[in-house]
PDB file with SEQRES, HELIX, SHEET and CRYST1 records, atoms N, CA, C and O in Angstrom:
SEQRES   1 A   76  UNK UNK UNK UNK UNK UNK UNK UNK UNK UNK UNK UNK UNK          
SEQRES   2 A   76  UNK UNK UNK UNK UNK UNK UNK UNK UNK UNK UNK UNK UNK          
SEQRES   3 A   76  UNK UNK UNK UNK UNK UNK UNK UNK UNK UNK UNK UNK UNK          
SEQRES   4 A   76  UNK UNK UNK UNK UNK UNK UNK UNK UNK UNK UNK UNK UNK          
SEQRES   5 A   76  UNK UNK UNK UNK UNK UNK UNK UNK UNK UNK UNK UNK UNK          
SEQRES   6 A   76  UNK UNK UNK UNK UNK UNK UNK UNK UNK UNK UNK                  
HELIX    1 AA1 UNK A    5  UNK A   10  1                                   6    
HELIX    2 AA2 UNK A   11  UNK A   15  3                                   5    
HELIX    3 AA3 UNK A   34  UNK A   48  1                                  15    
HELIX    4 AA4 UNK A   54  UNK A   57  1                                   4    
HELIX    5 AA5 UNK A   63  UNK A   70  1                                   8    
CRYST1    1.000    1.000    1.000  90.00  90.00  90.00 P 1           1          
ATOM      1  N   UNK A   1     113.419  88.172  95.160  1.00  0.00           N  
ATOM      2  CA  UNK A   1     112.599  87.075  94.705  1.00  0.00           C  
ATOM      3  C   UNK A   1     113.516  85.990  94.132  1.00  0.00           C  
ATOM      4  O   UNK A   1     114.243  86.173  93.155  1.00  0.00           O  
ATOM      5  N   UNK A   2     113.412  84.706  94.904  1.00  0.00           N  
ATOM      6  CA  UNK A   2     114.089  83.661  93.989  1.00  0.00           C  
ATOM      7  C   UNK A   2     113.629  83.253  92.607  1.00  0.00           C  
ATOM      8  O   UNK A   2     112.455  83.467  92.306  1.00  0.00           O  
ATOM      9  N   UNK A   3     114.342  82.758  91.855  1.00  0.00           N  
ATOM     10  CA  UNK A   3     114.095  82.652  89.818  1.00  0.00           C  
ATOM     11  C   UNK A   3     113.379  81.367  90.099  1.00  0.00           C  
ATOM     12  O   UNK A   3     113.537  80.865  88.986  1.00  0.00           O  
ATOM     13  N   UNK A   4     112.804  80.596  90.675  1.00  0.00           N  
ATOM     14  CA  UNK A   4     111.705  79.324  90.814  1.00  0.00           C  
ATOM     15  C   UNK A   4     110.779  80.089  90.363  1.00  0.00           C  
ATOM     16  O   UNK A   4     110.203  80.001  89.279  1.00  0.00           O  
ATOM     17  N   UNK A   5     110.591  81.027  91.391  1.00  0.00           N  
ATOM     18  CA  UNK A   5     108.925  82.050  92.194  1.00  0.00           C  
ATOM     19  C   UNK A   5     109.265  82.772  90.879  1.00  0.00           C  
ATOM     20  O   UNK A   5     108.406  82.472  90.051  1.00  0.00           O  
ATOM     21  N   UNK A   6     109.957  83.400  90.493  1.00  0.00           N  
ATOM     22  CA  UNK A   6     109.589  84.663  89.013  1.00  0.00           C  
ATOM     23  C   UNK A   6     109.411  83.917  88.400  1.00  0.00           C  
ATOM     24  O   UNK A   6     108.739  84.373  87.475  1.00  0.00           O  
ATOM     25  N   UNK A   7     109.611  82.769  88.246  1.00  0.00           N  
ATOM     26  CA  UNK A   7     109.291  81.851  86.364  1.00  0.00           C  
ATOM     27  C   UNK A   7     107.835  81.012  87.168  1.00  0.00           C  
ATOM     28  O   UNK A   7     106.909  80.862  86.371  1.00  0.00           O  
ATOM     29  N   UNK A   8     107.653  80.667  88.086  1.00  0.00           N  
ATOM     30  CA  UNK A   8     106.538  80.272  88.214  1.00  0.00           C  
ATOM     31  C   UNK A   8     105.621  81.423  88.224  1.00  0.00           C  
ATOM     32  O   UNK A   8     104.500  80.976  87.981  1.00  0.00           O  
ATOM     33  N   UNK A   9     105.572  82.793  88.405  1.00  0.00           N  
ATOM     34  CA  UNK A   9     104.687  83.633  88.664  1.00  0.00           C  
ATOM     35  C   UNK A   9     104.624  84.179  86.829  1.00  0.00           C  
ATOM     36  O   UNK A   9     103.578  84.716  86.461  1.00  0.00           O  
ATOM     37  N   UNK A  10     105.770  83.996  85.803  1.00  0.00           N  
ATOM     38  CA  UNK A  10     105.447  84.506  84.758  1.00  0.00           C  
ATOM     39  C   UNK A  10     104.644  83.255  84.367  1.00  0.00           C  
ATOM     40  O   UNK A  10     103.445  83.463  84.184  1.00  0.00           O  
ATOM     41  N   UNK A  11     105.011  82.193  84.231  1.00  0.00           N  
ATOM     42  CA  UNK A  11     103.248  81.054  83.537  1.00  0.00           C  
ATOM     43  C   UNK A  11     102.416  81.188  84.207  1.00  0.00           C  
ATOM     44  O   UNK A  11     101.367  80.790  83.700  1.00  0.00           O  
ATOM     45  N   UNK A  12     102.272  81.740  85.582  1.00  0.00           N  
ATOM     46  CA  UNK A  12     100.927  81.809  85.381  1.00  0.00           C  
ATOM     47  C   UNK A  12     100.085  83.429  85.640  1.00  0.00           C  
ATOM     48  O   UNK A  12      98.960  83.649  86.088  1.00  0.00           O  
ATOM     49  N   UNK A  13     101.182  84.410  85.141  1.00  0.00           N  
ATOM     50  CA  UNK A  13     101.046  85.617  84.847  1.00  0.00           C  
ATOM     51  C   UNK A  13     100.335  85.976  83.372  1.00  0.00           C  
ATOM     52  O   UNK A  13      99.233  86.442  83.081  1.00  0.00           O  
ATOM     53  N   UNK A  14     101.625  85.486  82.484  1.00  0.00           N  
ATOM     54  CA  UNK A  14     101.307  85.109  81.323  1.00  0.00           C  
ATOM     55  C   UNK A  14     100.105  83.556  80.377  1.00  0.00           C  
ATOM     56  O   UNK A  14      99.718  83.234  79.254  1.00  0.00           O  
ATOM     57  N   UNK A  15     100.026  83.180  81.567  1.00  0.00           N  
ATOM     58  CA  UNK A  15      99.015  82.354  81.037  1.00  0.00           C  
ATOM     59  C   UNK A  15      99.831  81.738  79.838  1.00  0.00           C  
ATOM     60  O   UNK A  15      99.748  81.952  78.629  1.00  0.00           O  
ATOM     61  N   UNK A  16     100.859  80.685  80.760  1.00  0.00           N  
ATOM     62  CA  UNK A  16     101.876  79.875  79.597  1.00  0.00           C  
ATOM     63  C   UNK A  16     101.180  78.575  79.821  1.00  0.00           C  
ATOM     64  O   UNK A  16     100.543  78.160  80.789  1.00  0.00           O  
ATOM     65  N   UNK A  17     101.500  77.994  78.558  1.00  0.00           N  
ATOM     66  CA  UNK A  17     100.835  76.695  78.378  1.00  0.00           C  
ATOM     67  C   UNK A  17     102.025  75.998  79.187  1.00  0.00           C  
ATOM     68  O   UNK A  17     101.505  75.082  79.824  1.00  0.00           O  
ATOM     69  N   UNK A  18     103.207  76.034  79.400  1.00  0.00           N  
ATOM     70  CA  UNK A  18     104.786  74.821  79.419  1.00  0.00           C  
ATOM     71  C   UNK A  18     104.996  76.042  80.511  1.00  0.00           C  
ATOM     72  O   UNK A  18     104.644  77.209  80.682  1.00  0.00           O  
ATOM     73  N   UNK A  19     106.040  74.710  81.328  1.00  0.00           N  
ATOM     74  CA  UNK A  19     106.970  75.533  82.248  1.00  0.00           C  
ATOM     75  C   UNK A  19     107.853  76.495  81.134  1.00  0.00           C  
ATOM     76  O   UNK A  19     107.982  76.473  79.910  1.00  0.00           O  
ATOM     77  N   UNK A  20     108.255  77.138  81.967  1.00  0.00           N  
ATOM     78  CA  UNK A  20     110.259  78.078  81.113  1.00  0.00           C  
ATOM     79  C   UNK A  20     110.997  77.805  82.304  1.00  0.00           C  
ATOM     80  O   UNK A  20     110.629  77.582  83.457  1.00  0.00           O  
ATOM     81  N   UNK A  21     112.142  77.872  81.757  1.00  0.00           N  
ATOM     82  CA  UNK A  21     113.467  78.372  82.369  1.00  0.00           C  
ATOM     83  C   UNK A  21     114.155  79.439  82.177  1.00  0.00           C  
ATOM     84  O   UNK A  21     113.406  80.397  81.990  1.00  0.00           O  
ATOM     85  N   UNK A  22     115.181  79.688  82.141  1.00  0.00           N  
ATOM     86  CA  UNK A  22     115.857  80.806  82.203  1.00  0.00           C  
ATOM     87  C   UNK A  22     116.756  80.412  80.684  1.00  0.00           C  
ATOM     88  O   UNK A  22     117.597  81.112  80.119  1.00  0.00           O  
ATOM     89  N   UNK A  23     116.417  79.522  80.423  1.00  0.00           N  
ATOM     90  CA  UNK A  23     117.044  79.873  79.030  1.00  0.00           C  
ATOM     91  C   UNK A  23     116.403  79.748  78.003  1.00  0.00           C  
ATOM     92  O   UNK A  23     116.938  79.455  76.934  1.00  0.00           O  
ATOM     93  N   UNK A  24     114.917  79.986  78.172  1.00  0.00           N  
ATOM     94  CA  UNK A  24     113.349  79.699  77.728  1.00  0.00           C  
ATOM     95  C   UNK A  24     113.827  80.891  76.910  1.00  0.00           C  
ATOM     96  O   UNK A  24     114.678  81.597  77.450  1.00  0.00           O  
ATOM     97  N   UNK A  25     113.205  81.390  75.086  1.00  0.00           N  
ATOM     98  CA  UNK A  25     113.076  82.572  74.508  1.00  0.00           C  
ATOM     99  C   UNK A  25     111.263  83.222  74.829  1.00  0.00           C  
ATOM    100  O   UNK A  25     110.232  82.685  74.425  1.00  0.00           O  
ATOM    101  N   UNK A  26     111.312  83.753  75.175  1.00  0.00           N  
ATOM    102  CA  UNK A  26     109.936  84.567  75.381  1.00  0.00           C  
ATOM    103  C   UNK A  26     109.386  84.562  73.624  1.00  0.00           C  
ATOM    104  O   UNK A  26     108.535  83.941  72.987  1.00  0.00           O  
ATOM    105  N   UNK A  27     110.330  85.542  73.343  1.00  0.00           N  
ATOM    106  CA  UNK A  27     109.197  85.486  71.610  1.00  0.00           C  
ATOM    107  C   UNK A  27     109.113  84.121  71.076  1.00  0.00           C  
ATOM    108  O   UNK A  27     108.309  83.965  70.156  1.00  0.00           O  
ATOM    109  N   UNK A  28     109.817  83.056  71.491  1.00  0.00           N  
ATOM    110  CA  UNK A  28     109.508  81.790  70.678  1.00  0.00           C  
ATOM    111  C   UNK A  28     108.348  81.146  70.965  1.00  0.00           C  
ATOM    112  O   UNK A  28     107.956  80.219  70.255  1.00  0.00           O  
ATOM    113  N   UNK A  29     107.496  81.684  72.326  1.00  0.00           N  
ATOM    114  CA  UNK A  29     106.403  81.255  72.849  1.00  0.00           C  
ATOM    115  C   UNK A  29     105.539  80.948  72.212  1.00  0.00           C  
ATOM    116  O   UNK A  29     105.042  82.022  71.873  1.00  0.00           O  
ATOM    117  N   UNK A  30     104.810  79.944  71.658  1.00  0.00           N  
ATOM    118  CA  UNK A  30     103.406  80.066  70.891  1.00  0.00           C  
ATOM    119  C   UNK A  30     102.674  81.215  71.649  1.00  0.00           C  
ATOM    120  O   UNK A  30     102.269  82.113  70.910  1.00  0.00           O  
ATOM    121  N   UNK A  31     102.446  81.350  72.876  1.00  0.00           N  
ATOM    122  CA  UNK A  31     101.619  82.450  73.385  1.00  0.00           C  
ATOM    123  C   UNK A  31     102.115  83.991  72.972  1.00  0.00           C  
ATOM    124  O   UNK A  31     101.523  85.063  72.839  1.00  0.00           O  
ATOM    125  N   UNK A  32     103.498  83.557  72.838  1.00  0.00           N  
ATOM    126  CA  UNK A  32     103.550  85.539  72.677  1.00  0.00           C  
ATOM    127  C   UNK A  32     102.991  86.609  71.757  1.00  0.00           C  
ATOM    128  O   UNK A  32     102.810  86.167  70.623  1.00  0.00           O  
ATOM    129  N   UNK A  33     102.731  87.625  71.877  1.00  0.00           N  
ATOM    130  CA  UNK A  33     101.979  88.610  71.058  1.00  0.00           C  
ATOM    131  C   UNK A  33     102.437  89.850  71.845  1.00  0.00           C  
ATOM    132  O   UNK A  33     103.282  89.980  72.731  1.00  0.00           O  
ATOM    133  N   UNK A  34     101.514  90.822  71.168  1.00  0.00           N  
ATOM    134  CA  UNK A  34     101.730  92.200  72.062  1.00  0.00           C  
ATOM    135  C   UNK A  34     100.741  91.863  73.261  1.00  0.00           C  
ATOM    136  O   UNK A  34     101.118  92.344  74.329  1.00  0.00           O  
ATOM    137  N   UNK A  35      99.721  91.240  73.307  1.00  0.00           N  
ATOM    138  CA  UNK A  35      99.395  91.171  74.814  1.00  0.00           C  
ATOM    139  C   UNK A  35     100.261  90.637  76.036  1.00  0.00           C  
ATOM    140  O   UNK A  35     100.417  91.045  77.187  1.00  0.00           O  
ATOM    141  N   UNK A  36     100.672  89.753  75.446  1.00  0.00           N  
ATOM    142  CA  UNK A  36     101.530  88.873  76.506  1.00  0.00           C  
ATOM    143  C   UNK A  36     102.824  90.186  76.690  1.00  0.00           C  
ATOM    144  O   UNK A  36     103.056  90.557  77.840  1.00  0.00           O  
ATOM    145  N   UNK A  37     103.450  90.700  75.764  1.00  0.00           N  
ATOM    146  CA  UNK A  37     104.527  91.965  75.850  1.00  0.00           C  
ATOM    147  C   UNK A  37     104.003  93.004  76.863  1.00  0.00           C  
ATOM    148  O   UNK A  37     104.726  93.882  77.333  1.00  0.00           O  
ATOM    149  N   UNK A  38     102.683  92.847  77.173  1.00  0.00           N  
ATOM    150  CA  UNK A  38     102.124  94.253  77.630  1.00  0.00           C  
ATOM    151  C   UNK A  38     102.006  93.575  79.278  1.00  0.00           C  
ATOM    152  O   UNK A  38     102.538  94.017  80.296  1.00  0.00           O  
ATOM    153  N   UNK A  39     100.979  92.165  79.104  1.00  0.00           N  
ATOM    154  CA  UNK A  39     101.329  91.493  80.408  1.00  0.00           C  
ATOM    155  C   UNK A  39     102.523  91.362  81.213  1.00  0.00           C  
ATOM    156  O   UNK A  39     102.386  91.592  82.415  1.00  0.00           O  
ATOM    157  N   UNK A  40     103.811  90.997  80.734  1.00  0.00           N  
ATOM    158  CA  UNK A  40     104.480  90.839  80.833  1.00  0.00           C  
ATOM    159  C   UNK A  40     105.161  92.496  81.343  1.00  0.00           C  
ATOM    160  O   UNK A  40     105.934  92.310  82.283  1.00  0.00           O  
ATOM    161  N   UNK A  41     105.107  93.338  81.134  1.00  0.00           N  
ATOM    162  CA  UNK A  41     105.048  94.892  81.446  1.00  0.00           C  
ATOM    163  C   UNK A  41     104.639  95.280  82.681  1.00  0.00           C  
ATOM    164  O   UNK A  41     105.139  96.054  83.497  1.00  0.00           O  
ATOM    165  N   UNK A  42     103.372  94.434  82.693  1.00  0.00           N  
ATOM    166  CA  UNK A  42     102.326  95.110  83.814  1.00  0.00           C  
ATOM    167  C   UNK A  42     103.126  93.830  85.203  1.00  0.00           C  
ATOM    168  O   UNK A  42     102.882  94.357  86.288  1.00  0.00           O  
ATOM    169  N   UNK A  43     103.671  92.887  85.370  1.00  0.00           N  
ATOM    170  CA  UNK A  43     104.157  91.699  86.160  1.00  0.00           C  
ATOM    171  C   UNK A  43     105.441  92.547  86.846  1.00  0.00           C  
ATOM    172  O   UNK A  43     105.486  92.958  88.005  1.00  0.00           O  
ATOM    173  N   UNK A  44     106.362  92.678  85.915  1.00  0.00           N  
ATOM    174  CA  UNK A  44     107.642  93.878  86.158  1.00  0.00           C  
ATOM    175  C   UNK A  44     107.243  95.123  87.045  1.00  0.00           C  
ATOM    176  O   UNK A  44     107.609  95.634  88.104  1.00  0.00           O  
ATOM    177  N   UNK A  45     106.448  95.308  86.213  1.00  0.00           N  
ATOM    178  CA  UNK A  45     105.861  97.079  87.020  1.00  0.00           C  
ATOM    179  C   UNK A  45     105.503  96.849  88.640  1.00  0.00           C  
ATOM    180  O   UNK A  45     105.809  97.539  89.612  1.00  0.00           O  
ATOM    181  N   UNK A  46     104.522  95.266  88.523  1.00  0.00           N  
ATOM    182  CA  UNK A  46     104.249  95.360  90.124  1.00  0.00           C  
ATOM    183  C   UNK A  46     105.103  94.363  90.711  1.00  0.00           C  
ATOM    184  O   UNK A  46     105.157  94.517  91.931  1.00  0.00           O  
ATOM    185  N   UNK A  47     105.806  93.374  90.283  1.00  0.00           N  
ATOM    186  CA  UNK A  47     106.592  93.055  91.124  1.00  0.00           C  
ATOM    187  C   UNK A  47     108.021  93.788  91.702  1.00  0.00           C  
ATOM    188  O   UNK A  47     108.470  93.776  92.847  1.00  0.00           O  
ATOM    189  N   UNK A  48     108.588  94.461  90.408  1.00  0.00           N  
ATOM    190  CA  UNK A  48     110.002  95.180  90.832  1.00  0.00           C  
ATOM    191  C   UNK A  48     109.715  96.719  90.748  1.00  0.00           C  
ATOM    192  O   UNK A  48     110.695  97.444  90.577  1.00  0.00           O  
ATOM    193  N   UNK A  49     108.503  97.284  90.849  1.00  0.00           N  
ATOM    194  CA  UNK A  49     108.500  98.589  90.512  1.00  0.00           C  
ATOM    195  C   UNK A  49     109.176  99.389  89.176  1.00  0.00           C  
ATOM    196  O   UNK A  49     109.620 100.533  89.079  1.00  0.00           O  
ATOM    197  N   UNK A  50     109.101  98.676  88.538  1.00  0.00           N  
ATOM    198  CA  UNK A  50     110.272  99.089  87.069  1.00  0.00           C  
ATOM    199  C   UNK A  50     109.487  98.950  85.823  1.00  0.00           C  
ATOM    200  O   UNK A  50     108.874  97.940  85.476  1.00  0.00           O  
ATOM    201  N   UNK A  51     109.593 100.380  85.013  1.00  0.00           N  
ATOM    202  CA  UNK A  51     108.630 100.226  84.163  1.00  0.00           C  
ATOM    203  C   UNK A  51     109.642  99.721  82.814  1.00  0.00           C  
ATOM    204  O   UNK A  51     110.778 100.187  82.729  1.00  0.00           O  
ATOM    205  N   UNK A  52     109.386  99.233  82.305  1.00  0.00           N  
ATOM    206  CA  UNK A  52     109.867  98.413  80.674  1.00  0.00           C  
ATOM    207  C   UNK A  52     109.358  99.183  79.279  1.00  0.00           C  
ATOM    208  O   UNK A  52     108.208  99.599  79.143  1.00  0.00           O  
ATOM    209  N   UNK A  53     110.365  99.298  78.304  1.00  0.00           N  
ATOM    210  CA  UNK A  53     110.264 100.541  77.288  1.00  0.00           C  
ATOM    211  C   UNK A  53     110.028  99.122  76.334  1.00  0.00           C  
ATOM    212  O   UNK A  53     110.446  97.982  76.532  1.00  0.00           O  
ATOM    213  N   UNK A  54     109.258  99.625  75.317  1.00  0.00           N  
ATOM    214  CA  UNK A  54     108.954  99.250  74.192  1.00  0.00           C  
ATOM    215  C   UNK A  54     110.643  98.610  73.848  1.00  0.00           C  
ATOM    216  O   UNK A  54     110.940  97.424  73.706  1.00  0.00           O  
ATOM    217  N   UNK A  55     111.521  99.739  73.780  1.00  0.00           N  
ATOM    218  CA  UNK A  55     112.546  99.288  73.623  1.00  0.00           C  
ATOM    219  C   UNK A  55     113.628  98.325  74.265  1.00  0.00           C  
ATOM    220  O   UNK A  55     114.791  98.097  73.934  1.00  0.00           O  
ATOM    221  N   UNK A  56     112.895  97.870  75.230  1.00  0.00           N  
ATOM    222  CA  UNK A  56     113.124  97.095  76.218  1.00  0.00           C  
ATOM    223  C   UNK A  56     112.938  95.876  76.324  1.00  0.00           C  
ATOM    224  O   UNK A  56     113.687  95.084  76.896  1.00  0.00           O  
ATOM    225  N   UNK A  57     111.624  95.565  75.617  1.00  0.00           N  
ATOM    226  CA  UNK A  57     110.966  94.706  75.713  1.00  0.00           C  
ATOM    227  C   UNK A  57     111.205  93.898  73.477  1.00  0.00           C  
ATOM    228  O   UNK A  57     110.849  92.798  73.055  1.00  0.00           O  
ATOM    229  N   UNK A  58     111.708  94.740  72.909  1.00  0.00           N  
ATOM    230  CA  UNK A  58     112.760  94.529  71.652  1.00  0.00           C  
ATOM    231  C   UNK A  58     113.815  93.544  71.857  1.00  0.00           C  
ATOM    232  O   UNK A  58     114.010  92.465  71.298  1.00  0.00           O  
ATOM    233  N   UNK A  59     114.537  94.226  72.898  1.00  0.00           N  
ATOM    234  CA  UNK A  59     115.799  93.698  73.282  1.00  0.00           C  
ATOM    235  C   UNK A  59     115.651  92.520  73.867  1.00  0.00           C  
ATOM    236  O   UNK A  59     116.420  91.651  73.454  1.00  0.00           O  
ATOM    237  N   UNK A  60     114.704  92.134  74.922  1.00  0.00           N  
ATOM    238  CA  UNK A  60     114.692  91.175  75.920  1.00  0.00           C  
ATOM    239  C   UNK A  60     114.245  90.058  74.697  1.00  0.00           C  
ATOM    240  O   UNK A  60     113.451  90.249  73.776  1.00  0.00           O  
ATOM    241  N   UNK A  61     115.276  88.447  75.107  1.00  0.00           N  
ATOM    242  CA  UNK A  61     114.757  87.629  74.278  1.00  0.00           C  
ATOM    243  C   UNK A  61     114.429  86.609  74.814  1.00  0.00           C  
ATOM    244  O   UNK A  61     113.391  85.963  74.671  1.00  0.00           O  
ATOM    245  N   UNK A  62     115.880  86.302  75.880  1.00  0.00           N  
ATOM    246  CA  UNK A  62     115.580  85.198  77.254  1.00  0.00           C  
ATOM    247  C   UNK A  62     114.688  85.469  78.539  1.00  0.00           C  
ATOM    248  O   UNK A  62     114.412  86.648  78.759  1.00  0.00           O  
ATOM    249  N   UNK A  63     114.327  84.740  79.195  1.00  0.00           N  
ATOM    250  CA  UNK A  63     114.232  85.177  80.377  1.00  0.00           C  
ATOM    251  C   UNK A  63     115.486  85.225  81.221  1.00  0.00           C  
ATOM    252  O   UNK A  63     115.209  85.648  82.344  1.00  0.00           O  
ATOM    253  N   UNK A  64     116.593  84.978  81.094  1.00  0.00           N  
ATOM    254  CA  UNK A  64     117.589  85.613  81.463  1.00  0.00           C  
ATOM    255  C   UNK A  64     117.548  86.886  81.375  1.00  0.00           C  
ATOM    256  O   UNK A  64     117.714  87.718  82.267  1.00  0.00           O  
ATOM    257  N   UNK A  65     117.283  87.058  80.087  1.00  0.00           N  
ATOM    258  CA  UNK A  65     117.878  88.535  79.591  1.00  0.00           C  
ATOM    259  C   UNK A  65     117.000  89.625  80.396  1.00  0.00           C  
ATOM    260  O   UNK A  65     117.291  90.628  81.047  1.00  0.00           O  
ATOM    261  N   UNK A  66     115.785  88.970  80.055  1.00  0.00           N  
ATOM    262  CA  UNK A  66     114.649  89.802  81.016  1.00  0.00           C  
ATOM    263  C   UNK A  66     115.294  89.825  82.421  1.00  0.00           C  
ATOM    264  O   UNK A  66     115.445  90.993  82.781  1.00  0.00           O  
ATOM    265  N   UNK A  67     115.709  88.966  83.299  1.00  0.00           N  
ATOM    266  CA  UNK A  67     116.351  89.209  84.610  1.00  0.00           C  
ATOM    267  C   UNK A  67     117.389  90.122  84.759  1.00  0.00           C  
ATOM    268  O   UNK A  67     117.441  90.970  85.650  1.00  0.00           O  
ATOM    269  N   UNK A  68     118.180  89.955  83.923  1.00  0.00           N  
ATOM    270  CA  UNK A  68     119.331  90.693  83.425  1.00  0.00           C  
ATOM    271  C   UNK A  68     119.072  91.814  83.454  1.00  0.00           C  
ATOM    272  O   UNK A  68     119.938  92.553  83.923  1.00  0.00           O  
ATOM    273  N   UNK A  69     117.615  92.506  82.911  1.00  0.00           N  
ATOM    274  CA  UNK A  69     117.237  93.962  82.663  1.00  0.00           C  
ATOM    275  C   UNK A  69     116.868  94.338  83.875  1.00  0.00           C  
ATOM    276  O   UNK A  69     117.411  95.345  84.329  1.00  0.00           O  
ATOM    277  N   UNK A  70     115.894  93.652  84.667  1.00  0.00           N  
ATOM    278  CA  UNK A  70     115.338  93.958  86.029  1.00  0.00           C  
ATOM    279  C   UNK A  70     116.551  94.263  87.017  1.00  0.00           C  
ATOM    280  O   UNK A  70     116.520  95.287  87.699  1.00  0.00           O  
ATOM    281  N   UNK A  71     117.742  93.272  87.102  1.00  0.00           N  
ATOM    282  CA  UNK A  71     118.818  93.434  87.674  1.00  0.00           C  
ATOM    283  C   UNK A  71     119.171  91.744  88.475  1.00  0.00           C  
ATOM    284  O   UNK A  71     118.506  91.411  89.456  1.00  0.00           O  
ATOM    285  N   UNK A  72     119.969  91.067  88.059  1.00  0.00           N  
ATOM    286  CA  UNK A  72     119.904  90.230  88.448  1.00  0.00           C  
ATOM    287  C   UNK A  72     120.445  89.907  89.977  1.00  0.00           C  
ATOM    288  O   UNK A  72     120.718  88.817  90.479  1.00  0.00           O  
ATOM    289  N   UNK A  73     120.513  91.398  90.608  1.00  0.00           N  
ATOM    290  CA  UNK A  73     120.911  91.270  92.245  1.00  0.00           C  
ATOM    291  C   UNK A  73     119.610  91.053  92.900  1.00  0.00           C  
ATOM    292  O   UNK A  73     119.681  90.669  94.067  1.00  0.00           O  
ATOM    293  N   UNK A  74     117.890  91.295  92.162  1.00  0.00           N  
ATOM    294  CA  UNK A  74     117.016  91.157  92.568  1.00  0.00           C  
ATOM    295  C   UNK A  74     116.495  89.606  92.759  1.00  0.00           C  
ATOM    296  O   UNK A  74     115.444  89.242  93.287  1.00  0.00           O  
ATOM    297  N   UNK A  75     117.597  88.748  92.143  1.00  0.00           N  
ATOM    298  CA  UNK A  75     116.940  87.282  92.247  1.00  0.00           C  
ATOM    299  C   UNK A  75     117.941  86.253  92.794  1.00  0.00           C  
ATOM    300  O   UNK A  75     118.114  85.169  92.236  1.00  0.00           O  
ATOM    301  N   UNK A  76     118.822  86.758  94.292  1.00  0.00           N  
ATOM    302  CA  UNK A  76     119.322  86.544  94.772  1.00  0.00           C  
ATOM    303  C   UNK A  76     118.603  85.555  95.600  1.00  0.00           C  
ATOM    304  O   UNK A  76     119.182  84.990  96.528  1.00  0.00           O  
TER     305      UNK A  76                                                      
END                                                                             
C-alpha cells in the first residue's frame, strides 16, 4: 500500500477532522481516545493482517512510527 492511500484511509477510518502526514502525532489528535486506539486496531488488523498490543499502540506516537511497526517494506 502506498503512504497517500494509508493516511487517506486512516481520516477517513478514523473519522479525522484534518489531513495527517507522516509526521502527524496520533495522540495529539483532538479526536484521539481509546476509541479511535481501538479503531485504529481494527484498520491494521484488516488491512495488514497484524494485530496491535495495547503495548503497541503506547509506543506508537507518529504515524511514522505506526508504519514503522506495521513494517515499513509494506508501504513501498
Amino acid at each position: 500500500m502506498k503512504t497517500e492511500k494509508f493516511l487517506e484511509l486512516l481520516v477517513e477510518e478514523l473519522e479525522l477532522e484534518t489531513p495527517i502526514s507522516e509526521s502527524t502525532n496520533l495522540k495529539e489528535l483532538e479526536e484521539w481516545d481509546s476509541m479511535v486506539a481501538m479503531m485504529l486496531i481494527g484498520v491494521v488488523s484488516n488491512e495488514f493482517d497484524m494485530t496491535l498490543s495495547a503495548k503497541d499502540i503506547e509506543e506508537i506516537t507518529t504515524v511514522q512510527s505506526l508504519i514503522n511497526k506495521i513494517g515499513a517494506e509494506k508501504f513501498l
